[in-house]
C-alpha positions as CSV (number, residue, x, y, z in Angstrom):
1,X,27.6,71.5,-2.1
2,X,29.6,74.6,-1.2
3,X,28.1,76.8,0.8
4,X,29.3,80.4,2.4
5,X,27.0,82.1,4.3
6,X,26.9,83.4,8.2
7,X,24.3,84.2,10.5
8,X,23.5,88.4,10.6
9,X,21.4,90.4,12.0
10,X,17.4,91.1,11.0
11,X,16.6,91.9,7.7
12,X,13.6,93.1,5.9
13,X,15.2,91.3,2.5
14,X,18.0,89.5,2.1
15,X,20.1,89.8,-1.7
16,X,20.4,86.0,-2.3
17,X,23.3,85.2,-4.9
18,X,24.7,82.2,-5.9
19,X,25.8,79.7,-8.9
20,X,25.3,76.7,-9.8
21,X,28.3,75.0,-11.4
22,X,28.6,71.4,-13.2
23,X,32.5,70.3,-12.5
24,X,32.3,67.4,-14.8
25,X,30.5,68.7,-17.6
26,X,30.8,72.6,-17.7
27,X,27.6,74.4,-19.9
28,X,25.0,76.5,-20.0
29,X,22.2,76.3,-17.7
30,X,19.6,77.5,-19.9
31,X,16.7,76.3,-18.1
32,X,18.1,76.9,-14.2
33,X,14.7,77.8,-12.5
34,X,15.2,79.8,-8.4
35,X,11.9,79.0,-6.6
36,X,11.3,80.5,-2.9
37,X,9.3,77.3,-1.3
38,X,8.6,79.6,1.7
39,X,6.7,82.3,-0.7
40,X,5.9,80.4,-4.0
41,X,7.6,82.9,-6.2
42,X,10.0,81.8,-9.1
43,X,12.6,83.6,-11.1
44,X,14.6,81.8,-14.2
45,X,18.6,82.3,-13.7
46,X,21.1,83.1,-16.0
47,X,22.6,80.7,-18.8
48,X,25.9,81.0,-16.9
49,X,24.1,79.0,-13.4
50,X,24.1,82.7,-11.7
51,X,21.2,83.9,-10.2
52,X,20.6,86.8,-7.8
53,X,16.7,87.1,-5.9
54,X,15.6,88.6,-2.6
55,X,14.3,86.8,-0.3
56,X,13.4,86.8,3.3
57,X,15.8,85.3,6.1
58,X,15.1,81.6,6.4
59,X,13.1,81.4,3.5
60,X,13.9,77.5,1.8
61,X,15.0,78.1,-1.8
62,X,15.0,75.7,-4.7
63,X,17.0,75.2,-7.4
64,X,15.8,73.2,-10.6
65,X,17.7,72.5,-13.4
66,X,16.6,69.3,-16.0
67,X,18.9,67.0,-16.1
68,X,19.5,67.6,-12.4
69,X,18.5,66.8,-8.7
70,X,16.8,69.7,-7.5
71,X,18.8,71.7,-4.7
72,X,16.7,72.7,-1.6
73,X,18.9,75.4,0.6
74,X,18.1,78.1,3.0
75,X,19.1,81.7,3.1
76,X,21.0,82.8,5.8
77,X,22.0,86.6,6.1
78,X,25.3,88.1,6.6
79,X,25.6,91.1,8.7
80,X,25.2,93.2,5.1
81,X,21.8,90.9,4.7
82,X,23.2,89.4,1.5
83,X,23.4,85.5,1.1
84,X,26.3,84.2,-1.1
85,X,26.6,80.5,-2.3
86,X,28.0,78.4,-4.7
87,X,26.4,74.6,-6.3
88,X,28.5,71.9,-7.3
89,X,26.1,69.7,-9.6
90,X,26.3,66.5,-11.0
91,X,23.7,65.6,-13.9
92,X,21.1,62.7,-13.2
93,X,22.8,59.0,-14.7
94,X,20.0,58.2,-17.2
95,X,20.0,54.8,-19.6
96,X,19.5,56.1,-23.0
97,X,18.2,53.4,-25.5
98,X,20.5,53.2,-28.5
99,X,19.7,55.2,-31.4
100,X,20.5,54.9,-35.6
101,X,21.4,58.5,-36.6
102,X,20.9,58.3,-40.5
103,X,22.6,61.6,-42.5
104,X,19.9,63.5,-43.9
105,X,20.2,63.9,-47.7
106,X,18.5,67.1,-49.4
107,X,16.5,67.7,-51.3
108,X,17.8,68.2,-54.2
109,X,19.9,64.9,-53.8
110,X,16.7,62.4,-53.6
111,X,15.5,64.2,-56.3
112,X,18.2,63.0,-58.5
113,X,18.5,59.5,-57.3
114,X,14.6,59.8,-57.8
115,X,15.0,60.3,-61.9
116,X,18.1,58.2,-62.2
117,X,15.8,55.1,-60.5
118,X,16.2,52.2,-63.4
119,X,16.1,48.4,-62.5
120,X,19.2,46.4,-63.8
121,X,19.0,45.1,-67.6
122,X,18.8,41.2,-68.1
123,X,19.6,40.7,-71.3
124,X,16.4,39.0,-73.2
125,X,16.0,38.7,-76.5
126,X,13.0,40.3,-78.1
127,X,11.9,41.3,-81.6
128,X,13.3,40.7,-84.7
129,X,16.3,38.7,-82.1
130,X,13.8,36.0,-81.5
131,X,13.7,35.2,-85.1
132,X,17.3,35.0,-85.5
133,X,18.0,33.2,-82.1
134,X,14.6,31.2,-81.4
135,X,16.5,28.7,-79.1
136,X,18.2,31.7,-76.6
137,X,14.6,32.9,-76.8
138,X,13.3,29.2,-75.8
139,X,16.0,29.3,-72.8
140,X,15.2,32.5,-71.2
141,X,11.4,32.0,-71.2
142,X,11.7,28.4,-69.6
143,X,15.2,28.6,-68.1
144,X,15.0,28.9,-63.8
145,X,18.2,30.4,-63.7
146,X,17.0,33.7,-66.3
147,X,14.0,33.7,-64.1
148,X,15.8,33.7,-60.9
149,X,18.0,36.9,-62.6
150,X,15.3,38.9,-63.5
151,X,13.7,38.2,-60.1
152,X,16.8,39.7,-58.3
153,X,17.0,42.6,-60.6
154,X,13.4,43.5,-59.9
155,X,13.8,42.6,-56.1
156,X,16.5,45.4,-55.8
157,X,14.5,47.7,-58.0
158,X,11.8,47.8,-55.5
159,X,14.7,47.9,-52.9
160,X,15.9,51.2,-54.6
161,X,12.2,52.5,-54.2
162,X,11.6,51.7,-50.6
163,X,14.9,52.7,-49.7
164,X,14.8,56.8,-51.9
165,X,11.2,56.9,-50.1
166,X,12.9,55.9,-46.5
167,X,15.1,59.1,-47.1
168,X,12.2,61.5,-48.7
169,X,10.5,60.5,-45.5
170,X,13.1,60.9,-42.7
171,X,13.9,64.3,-44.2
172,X,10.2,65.4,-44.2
173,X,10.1,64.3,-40.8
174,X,12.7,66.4,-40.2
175,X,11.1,69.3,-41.4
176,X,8.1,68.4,-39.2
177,X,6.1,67.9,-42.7
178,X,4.8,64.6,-41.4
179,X,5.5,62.7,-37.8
180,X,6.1,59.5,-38.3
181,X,9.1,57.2,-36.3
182,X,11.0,54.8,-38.4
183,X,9.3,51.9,-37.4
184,X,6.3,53.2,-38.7
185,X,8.3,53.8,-42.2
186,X,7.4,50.3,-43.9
187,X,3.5,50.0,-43.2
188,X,3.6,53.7,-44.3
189,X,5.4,53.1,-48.2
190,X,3.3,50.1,-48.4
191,X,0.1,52.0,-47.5
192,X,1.6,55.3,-50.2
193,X,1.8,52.4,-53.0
194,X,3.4,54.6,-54.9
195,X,3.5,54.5,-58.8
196,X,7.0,54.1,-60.2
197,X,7.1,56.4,-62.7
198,X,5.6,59.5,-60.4
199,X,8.4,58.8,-58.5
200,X,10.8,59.3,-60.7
201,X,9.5,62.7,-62.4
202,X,7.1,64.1,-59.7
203,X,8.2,67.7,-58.7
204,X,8.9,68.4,-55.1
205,X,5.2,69.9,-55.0
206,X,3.3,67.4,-56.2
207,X,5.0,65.0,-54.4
208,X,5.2,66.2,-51.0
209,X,1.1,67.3,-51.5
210,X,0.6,63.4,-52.3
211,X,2.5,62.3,-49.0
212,X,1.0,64.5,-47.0
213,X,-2.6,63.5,-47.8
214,X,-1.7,59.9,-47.9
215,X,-0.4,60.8,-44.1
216,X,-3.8,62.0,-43.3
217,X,-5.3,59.9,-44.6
218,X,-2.9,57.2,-42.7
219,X,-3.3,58.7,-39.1
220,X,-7.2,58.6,-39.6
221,X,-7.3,55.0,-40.2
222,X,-5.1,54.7,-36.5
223,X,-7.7,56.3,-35.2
């Protein structure tokens, strides 16, 4: 901390001025709270780190900005009872916990992968096929390996559901719609059970109406 200041006569007030200033990572203090300890009083700065108060001489001054260890100084007048001095600041060394960031789609955008949901065609043979092919009928019905194809291809349909829903409900969270963390996203689609086909041609409305009273209707049962 820098500080210039000098010892002066009595004064009924003393203008106290200063700045506080972050060498490393210059911004805007936007939330840089003065607070006289000696009286109890407390004035917000400006977003630049300037501030300007009176004060009396001697009075211990505070200076609080989040992110930041609070500054405890005292004011000392100059013979023109003014008190001038200037912070250097370091922000406080905090471990963050690693974070996904996902891109938000609109709107608009889910709404399209919502009507172009289809699951992946396995070819079988149906109708009028089955009389003209009886034994490829015979093969796909018993075979494991048709099975096992039209198992995938309906595993990745739902996967295409969960996932569309995932994004409807990251961006309604990000509307404040609905509060729900990502880890709460699974037990939450499984508890919408959504039918298939509302998905697909629901409008916005009617959709985001059904969410929000299944969410209700969710946080109720946490309590």
């Amino acid at each position: 901390m820098l500080s210039i200041s000098a010892f002066g006569q009595n004064c009924d007030k003393v203008l106290f001025t200063g700045r506080v200033h972050d060498t490393i990572r210059p911004q805007g203090f936007y939330n840089l709270m003065v607070v006289n300890r000696s009286t109890g009083q407390g004035v917000f700065g400006q977003p630049s780190g300037s501030f300007s108060v009176y004060a009396n001489d001697g009075d211990t001054i505070g200076l609080s900005v989040r992110g930041y260890t609070t500054i405890n100084t005292i004011v000392e007048a100059d013979s023109n009872c003014q008190s001038q001095q200037l912070f250097f600041v370091e922000g406080k060394t905090q471990d963050i916990e690693a974070v996904t960031v996902y891109p938000l789609k609109t709107l608009e955008q889910i709404k399209e992968e919502r009507a172009s949901l289809v699951m992946r065609e396995t070819r079988m043979v149906t109708g009028i096929e089955v009389m003209q092919s009886p034994i490829t009928a015979l093969y796909q019905a018993f075979s494991k390996k048709e099975k096992t194809k039209r198992w995938i291809a309906e595993q990745e349909y739902k996967n295409d559901q969960v996932r569309i829903l995932k994004e409807l409900l990251r961006t309604y969270v990000a509307f404040e719609v609905i509060d729900l963390s990502d880890e709460e996203f699974e037990s939450f689609i499984s508890f919408l059970n959504v039918d298939e086909d509302f998905l697909k041609t629901a409008s916005e409305l009617d959709l985001i109406t059904f969410i929000q009273d299944k969410y209700l209707h969710y946080r109720s049962m946490d309590k």
